[in-house]
N, C-alpha and C positions, 0 to 999 in steps of 0.2 A: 303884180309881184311874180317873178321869177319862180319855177320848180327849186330850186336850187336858194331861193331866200323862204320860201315854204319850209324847205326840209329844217333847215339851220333854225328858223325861226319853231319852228315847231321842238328842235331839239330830236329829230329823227335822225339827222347828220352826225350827233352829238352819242348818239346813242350804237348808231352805227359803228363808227369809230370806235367806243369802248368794246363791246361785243366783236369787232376783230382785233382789237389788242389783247383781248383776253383767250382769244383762241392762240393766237401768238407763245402767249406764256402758256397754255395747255402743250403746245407742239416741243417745248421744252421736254415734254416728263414722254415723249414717245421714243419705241427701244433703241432709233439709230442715236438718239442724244447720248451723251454720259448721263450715269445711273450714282457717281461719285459725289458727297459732299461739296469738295472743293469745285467738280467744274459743275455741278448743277448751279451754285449760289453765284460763280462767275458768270452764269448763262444769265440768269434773273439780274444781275449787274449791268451784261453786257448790254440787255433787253431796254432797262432805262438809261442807259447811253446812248442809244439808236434813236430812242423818242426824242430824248433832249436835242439831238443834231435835229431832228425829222422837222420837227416844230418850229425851232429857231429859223431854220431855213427855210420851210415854205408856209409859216405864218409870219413869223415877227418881221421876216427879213424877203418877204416875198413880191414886193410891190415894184416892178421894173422902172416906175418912173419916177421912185426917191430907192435908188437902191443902194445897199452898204455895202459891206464885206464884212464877211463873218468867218470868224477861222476854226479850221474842221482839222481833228487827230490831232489832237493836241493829247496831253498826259490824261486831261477828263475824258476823250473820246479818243480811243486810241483805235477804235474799228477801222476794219480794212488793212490791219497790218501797218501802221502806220508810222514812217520813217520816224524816229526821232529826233535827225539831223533837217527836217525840214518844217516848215512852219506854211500853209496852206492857205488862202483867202479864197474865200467865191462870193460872188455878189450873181442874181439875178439881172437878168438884162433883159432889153427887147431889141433885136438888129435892126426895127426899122430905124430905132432913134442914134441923138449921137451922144454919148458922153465924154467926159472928161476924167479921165484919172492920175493921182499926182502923188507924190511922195518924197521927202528927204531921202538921198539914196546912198549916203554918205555913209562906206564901213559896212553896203550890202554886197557881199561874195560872189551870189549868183541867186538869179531869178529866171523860171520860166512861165509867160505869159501865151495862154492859150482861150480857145472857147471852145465850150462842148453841149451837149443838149441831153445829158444825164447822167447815168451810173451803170459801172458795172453789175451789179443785183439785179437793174434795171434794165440789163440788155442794150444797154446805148453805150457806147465807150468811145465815138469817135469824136476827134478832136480837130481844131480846125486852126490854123492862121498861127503856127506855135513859134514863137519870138523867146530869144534870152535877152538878159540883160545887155551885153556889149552889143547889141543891134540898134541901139536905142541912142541918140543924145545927151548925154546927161549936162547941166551947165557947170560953171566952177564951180561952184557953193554947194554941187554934189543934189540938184533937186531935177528930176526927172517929171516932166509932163508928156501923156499920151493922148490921142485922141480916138476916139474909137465909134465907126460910124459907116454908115452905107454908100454916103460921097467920098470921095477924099479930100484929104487936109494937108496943108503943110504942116512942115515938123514930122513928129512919131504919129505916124497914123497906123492904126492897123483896121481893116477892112472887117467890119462886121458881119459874119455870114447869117444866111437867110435861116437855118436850121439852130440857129446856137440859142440856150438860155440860159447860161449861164459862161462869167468870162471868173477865169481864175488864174492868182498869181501862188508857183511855187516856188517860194525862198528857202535857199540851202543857208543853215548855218552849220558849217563844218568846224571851226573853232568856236567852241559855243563863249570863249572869253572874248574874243575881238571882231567875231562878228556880227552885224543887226538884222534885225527883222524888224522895217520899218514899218510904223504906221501908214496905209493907202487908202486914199479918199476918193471916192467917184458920186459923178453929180450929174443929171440928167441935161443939158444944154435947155436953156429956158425955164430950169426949174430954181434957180440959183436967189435962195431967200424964203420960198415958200415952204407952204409944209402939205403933207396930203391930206384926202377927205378921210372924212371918218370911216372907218373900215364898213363892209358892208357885211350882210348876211351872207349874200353869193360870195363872197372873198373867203369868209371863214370855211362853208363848207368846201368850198375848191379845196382850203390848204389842207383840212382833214384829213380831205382825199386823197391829197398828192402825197401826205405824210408817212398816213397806216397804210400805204400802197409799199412805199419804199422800207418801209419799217419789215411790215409781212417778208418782202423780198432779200430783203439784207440779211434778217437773222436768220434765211434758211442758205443764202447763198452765200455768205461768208464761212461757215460752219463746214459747206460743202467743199469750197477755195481750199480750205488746208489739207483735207483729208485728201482731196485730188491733186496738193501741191506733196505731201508724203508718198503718195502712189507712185510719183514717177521720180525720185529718188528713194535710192537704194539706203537700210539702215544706216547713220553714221559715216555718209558718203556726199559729198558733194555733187551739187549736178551744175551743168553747164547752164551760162547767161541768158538772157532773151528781155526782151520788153513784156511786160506785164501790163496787159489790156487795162486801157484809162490812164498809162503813165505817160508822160512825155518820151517821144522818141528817143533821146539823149540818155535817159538811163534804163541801166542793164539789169535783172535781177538772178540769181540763184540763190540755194536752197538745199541746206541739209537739215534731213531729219533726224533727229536721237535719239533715242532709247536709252536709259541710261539710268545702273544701279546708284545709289547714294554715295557708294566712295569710289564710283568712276568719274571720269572727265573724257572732251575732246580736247585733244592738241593739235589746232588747228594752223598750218604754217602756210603763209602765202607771199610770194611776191608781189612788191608796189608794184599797181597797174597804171600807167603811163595816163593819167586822166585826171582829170580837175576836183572830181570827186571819189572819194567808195567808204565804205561804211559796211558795219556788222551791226543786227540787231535779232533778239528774239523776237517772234509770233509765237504765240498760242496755239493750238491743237484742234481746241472746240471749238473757239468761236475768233479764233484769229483776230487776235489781237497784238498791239505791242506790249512787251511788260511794262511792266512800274519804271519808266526811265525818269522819272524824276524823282524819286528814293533810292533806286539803287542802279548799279550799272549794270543794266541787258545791252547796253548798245555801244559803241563806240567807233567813231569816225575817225579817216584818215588822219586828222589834226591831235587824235589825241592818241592814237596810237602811237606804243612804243615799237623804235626799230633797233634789233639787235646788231652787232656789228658789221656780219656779213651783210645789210642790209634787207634782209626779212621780217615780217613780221610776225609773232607766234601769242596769239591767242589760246586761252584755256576757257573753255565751256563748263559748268560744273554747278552742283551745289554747296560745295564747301569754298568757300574762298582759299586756295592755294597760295595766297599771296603774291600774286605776279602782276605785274604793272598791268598788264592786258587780259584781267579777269572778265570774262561776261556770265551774269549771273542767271543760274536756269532759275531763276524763284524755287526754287527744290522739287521740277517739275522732273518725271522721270523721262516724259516724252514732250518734245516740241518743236519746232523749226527754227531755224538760225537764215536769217535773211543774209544775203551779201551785196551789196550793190555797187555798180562802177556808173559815174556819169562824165558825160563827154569825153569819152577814153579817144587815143591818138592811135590806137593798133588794136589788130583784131586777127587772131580771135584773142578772146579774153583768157587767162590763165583762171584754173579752177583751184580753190584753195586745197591741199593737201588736209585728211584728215585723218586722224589715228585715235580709237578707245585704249584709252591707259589708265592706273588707279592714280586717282589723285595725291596718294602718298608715294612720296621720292617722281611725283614731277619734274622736279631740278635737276633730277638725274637724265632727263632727257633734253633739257635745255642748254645752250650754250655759258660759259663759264661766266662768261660779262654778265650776264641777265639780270638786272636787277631783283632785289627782293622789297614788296612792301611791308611795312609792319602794318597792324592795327589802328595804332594812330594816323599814319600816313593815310590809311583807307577810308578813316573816317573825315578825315580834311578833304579829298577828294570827293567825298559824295555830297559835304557841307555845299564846295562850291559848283557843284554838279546841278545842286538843289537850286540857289540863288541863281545860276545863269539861267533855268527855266522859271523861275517866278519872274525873272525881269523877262522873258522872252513874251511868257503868256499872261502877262501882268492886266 
């Protein structure tokens, strides 16, 4: 018997593991944390939203040679700031082996397929072999097969590298009415019918490990990510694009932070950026997070943005619903970060969104004459189908 089937079996693994989760929630109540109602209880939210991701990932879904895909920042796990125009898979791999993965792709927008060997919390963030969708074959019937392996293959092969453990696909739905986020299946070569052995002792305490490691790591470093992404922009000011460590090359991020009384807003105006993608969404303060994008509107992508006539687009930031088509909503947060993202842009540099503090009463007075206005009810049918297009997404 194995150190490591000892421990598990003894329950010292087991016990381990709780005793650093609970130091975890202690690290909460220390003075750099918020000391506020609201964000201590979102801390203790966020806490078992990190476990849920930690566990799924490196127990249930840990095993390289029946591996799935499991999807991460979604509305239940919105950690890391998480786009809400994209929808996330990672599966575990091993490079030596070779797998298969496949999917109906029929009404998919855009996907980027990459492999990487961990997280940013975790100090690993390079990424290896990053492919989109149009590099790929697809056949008529819109069904896409890859092969992913250390030899090569014909067809969609992408080359397995030696360092990678895990391969993941990021699908943009930018019309969240008419775009998919298809189901993706991957299957070990040779494994095709079987099922694995029964889980071992050493298996369980490995994933423990590898859990409350990234658990410990995450909730101190994502907490840290916003306050040092507020540092270097200026109040109520936009800051310039850049890639964000772990993202695909292809997209761009900026960032303004806000401070903001209860009957102010941002009026935010930007030119369409010449690119396949871009998108608005809030993060969180504390513990960076996305908001509630499936209750209400913090986010809003190119597709659903309104354009006014001269062709610009003017968002409002706020807690009070002003009633404009392109409301994003701060949760009635008075400080937090407004993500902006451009992907696969055709020019560069990128334009930086204009941003102006105004009170949210007689906004229209600084809006152009065509602008629409929404009512109430209008607001409330848009968040209806706001709703249903992510229950069918993360169904």
């Amino acid at each position: 018997m194995s150190d490591e089937d000892d421990r598990s079996l003894s329950g010292e693994s087991w016990r381990r593991w709780c005793d650093r989760l609970k130091a975890v929630g202690d690290r909460i109540l220390e003075s750099d944390f918020p000391i506020d109602e609201r964000a201590r209880a979102e801390g203790y939210r966020a806490l078992t939203r990190l476990i849920a991701s930690a566990t799924q990932s490196e127990l249930e879904a840990a095993n390289p040679d029946f591996p799935e895909f499991i999807a991460e920042q979604g509305p239940r796990s919105p950690w890391g700031g998480a786009n809400p125009d994209f929808v996330t898979l990672k599966a575990v791999i091993d490079p030596r082996q070779t797998y298969k993965i496949w999917a109906d792709v029929d009404g998919m927008f855009q996907a980027t397929f990459f492999q990487h060997d961990g997280a940013p919390a975790l100090e690993r963030t390079r990424t290896y072999y990053e492919r989109h969708l149009e590099s790929f074959e697809v056949d008529e019937d819109g069904f896409l097969e890859l092969i992913l392996s250390p030899e090569e293959h014909a067809g969609n092969w992408i080359p397995s590298h030696r360092e990678a453990r895990f391969f993941t696909i990021r699908i943009v739905v930018s019309d969240w009415e008419s775009h998919t986020a298809p189901t993706f299946h991957i299957e070990r070569a040779g494994a095709e019918g079987e099922a694995p052995d029964p889980v071992s002792a050493a298996e369980v305490a490995r994933g423990l490990e590898r859990s409350i490691e990234w658990i410990e790591k995450s909730s101190a470093y994502w907490h840290r990510h916003a306050h040092e992404a507020s540092e270097k922009a200026p109040v109520n000011t936009g800051s310039a694009l850049s890639v964000e460590p772990g993202d695909p090359s292809d997209i761009m991020t900026g960032r303004c932070f806000w401070n903001l009384a209860e009957d102010e807003a941002l009026l935010i105006t930007c030119e369409v950026p010449v690119a396949r993608y871009w998108g608005f969404a809030i993060q969180t303060m504390n513990w960076f997070e996305s908001g509630d994008f499936a209750r209400r509107q913090t986010s809003l992508s190119g597709d659903q943005i309104h354009l006014d006539g001269d062709g610009r687009a003017r968002l409002v930031l706020s807690a009070q619903d002003p009633g404009v088509p392109n409301w994003i909503d701060s949760e009635g947060r008075p400080e937090g970060l407004l993500a902006y993202r451009v992907g696969w842009a055709k020019t560069s540099p990128l334009p930086i969104p204009g941003i102006e503090r105004v009170q949210v009463e007689g906004i229209y007075a600084r809006l152009p004459d065509d602008h629409p206005v929404i009512t109430d009810d209008e607001r409330r049918d848009r968040l209806c189908l706001r709703r249903e297009a992510l229950w069918n997404r993360f169904a």
